[in-house]
N, C-alpha and C positions, 0 to 999 in steps of 0.2 A: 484426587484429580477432579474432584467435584466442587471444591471450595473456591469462593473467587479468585482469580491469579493478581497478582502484582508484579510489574514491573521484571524485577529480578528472578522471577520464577519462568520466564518464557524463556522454553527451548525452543533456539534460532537454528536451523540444520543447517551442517555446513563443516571447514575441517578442523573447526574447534568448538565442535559440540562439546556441551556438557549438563550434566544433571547435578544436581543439588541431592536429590534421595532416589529412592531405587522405585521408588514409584512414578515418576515421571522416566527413569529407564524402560520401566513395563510396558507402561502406555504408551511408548515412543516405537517400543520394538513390536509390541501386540501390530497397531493398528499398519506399523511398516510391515509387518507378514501377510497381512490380509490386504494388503494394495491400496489402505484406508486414510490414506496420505492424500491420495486423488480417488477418489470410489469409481467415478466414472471413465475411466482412462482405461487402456489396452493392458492387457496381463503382460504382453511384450515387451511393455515401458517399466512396467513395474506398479501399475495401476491394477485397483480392483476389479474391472472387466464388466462393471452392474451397467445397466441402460440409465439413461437419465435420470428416468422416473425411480429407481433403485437408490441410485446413487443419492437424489434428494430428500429420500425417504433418511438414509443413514445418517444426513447430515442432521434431520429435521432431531431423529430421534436422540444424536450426539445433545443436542441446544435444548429437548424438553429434560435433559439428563444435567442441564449444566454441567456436560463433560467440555473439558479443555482441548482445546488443538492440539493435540501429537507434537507439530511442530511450525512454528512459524516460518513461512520461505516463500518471498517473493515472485521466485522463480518458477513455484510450483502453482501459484495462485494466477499469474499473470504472463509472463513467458511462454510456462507451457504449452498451453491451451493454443497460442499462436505457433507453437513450433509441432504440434500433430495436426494444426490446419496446413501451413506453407513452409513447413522444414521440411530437409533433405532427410533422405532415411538415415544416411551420417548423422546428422545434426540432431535426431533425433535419439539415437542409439547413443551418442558423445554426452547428452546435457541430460534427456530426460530422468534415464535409468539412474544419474549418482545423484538427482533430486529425488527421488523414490525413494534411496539409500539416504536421505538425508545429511552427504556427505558435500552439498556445493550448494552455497550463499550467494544470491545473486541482488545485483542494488540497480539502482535505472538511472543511464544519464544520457538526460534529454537536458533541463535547462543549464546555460550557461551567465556568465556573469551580463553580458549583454543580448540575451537571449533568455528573456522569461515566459511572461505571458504571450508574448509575439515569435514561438519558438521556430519558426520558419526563418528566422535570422540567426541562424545558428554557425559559427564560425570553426569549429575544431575541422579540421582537414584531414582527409583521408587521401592519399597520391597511393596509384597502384602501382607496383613494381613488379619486377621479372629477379629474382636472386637464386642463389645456390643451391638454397630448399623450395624455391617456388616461385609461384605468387601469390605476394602481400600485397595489403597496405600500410603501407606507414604515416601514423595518427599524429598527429600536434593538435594541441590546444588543450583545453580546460572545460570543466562541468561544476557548478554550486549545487546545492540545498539536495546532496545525493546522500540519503538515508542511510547510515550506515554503511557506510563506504567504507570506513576504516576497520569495517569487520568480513567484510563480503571477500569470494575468490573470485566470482565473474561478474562484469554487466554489460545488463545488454543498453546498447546507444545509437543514438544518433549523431553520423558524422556526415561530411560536406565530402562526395566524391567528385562531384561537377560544380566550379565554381562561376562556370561562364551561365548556367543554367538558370530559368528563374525559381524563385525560391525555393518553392517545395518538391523543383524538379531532381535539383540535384541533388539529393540528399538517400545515404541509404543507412539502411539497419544493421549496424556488424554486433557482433559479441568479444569481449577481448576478457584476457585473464587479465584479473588483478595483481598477480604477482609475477606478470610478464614486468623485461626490464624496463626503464624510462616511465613507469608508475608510480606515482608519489600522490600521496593524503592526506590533507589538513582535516582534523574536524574543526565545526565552526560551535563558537560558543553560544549559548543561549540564557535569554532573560531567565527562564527557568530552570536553568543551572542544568539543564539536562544538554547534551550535544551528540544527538543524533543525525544531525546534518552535516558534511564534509563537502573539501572543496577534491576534485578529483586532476591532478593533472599530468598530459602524454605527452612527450618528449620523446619523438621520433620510435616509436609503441610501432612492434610489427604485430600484423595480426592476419591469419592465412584468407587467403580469399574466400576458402569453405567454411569462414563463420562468417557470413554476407548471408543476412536472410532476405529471403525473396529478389527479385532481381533489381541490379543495383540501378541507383538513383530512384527509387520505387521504393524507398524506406518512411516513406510518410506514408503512404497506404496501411504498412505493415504497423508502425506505432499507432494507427488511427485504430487496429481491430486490436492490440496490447490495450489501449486506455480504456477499451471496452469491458478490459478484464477487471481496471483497475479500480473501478467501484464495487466490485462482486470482491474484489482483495477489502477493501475499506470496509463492507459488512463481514468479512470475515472476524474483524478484529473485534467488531461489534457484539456478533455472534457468538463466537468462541471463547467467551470470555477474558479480553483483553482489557487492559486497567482501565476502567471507568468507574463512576459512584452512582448508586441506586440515589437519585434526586431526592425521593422520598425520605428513605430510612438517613439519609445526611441531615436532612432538613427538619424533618419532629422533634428533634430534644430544643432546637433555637426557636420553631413554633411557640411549643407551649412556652416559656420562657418572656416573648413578645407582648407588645400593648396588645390590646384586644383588636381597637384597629387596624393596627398593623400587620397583625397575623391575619387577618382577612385580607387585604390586600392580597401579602402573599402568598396564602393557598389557595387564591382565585386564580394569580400567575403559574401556581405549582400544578395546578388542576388542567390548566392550558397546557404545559410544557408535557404533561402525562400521556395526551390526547392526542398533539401530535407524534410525540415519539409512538403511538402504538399505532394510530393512523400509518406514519413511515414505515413500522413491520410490515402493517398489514400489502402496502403498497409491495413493497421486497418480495413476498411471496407471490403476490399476483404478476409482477416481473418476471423472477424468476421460473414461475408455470410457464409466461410467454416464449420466453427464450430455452423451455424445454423444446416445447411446442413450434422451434425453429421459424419466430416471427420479429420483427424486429424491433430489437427494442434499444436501439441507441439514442432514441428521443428519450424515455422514460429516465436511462443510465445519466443522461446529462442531468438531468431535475432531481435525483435523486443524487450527485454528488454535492449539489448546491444547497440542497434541503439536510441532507444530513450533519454538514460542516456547521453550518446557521445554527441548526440546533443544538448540536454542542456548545459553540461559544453561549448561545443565550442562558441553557442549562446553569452552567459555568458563573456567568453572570450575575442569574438571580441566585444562588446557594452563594454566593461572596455577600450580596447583599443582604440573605438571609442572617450570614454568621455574623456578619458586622466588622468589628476589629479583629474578628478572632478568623474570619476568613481571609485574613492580610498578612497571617504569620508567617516568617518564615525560617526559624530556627528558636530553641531554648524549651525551658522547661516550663513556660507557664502557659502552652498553647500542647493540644492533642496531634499524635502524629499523624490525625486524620486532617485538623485543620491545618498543617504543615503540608500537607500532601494534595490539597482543594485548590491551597495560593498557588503551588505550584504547578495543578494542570487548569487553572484558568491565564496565569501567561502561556502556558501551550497551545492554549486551544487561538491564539490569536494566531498561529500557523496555520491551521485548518483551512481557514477560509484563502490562502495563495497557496498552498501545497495542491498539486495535481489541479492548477488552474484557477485564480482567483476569483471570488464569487464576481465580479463585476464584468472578468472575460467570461465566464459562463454565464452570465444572464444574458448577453451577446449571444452569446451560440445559441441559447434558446430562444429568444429574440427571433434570431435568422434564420436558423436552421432546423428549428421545432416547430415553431409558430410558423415560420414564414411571413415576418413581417419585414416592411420593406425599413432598406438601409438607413 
């Protein structure tokens, strides 16, 4: 559980877990006993009960271990956190505790097919009703580019409760099961051959009024403190050893290999790409001390989604142009499954930069709302 993970190796929690060897069983159940799923969380939720400053200690010492995430879960990385700030003690005691148990997969839908970067134009409908078992809502409409949706049991979303309202009035935050009725999945295919993205859609979807978090039409507030979480989820992946390639150790064997000039070139660009990626840790940790330290740091969280996606693609970019033709591969036996494996997370990473906000709408928000420069 110390070795690099790949792909296929990440335990997703949820109610089709599963493990590959009895070592990642261990590690799944070890750190679920010890509350090491969320370190910092209430022993009541099923959290380790440590103070911040604890809790960041376990994670730091997980990362100088290159130990693995226990288990991937969106819900525990991003959800959470918002539901023991403004959930109900139901709501809490309902979602928290089987994310603890690693038993409930949650995926996020916010954008829709005419509703991206401008997601205040958001159309799925929420009409509340009075019926037999209660009150609902009953949901119509559609969600794109939602992460594993066709593997996930809950998400949490944004729907349209007030449509007379202005935009980001009417809108609230509900949670619906995924395998409630009138839920249907497409995944969407990708250049990468991988399809992690799905189209989500509700067709008259009851979902009880008590998974309405925070108070309704008031659901843009509540995704504004979720997206907060959502770059502290994005280093996770970083951190925890999720599939990426060591720049360096890809890039030495096509080094020496290189004209002379040209290898200079590019270990002058490799030497660059080194410096920010360790400059960007270093920033992560003085973030994260800030936001122990209860100060705010949603201006940093935005520059740091923009900074970190950029570097990937460029990463990305120059090891394809390091490898040449052989970073181009993408099947047969005269290419290494590692250069098969390069071409294909450098068309992935062409995701990064519109996934959770396109670097072009985030230079805008820092623009506006970091800077404070005028419109």
């Amino acid at each position: 559980m110390r070795r690099p993970i790949v792909a296929e190796e990440m335990v997703w929690g949820g109610s089709r877990l599963q493990f590959q060897n009895e070592d990642q069983r261990l590690w799944f159940e070890r750190c679920r006993e010890r509350g090491w799923f969320a370190p910092g969380w209430p022993r009541e939720y099923g959290g380790g009960g440590l103070t911040p400053k604890q809790a960041r200690i376990v994670e730091e010492e997980m990362a100088r271990l290159s130990c693995r995430q226990p288990q991937y879960n969106l819900g525990v990385w991003m959800l959470g956190p918002v539901l023991l700030e403004v959930g109900t003690e139901e709501q809490k005691r309902e979602h928290l505790i089987p994310m603890m148990r690693g038993e409930r997969r949650w995926c996020q839908g916010f954008s829709e097919p005419n509703a991206g970067s401008d997601l205040a134009s958001l159309k799925t409908s929420a009409r509340r009703v009075q019926d037999a078992d209660g009150e609902a809502y009953i949901v119509n409409g559609s969600k794109i580019w939602t992460s594993y949706g066709d593997q996930a049991d809950w998400m949490y979303a944004l729907v349209r409760t007030d449509a007379s309202a202005r935009k980001q009035q009417g809108i609230s935050f509900v949670l619906i099961d995924m395998h409630a009725p009138g839920v249907s999945v497409k995944p969407i295919e990708l250049i990468s051959g991988k399809s992690s993205f799905c189209e989500v859609f509700f067709d008259n979807v009851r979902v009880p009024v008590r998974q309405l978090v925070g108070p309704e039409g008031e659901g843009w507030a509540v995704a504004k403190k979720l997206l907060q979480h959502e770059r502290a989820a994005m280093s996770k992946f970083a951190e925890g050893g999720a599939p990426s390639h060591d720049a360096l150790a890809v890039a030495r064997p096509y080094l020496q290999e290189a004209a002379p000039a040209q290898a200079a070139v590019w270990r002058d660009r490799l030497a660059a790409q080194l410096m920010d990626a360790h400059a960007f840790a270093l920033t992560h940790q003085r973030v994260t001390a800030q936001a122990m330290a209860r100060q705010d740091v949603s201006g940093p969280a935005a520059i740091m989604k923009l900074v970190q996606t950029e570097q990937e693609v460029a990463k990305y970019e120059l090891l394809v142009q390091v490898m040449g033709l052989n970073g181009l591969s993408w099947e047969g036996e005269d290419f290494t499954a590692l250069e098969h494996d390069i071409c294909r997370q450098w068309l992935l990473t062409k995701t990064y930069t519109i996934g959770g906000g396109t670097s072009e709408v985030q230079l805008n928000i820092i623009a506006k709302r970091v800077l404070g420069l005028p419109a």
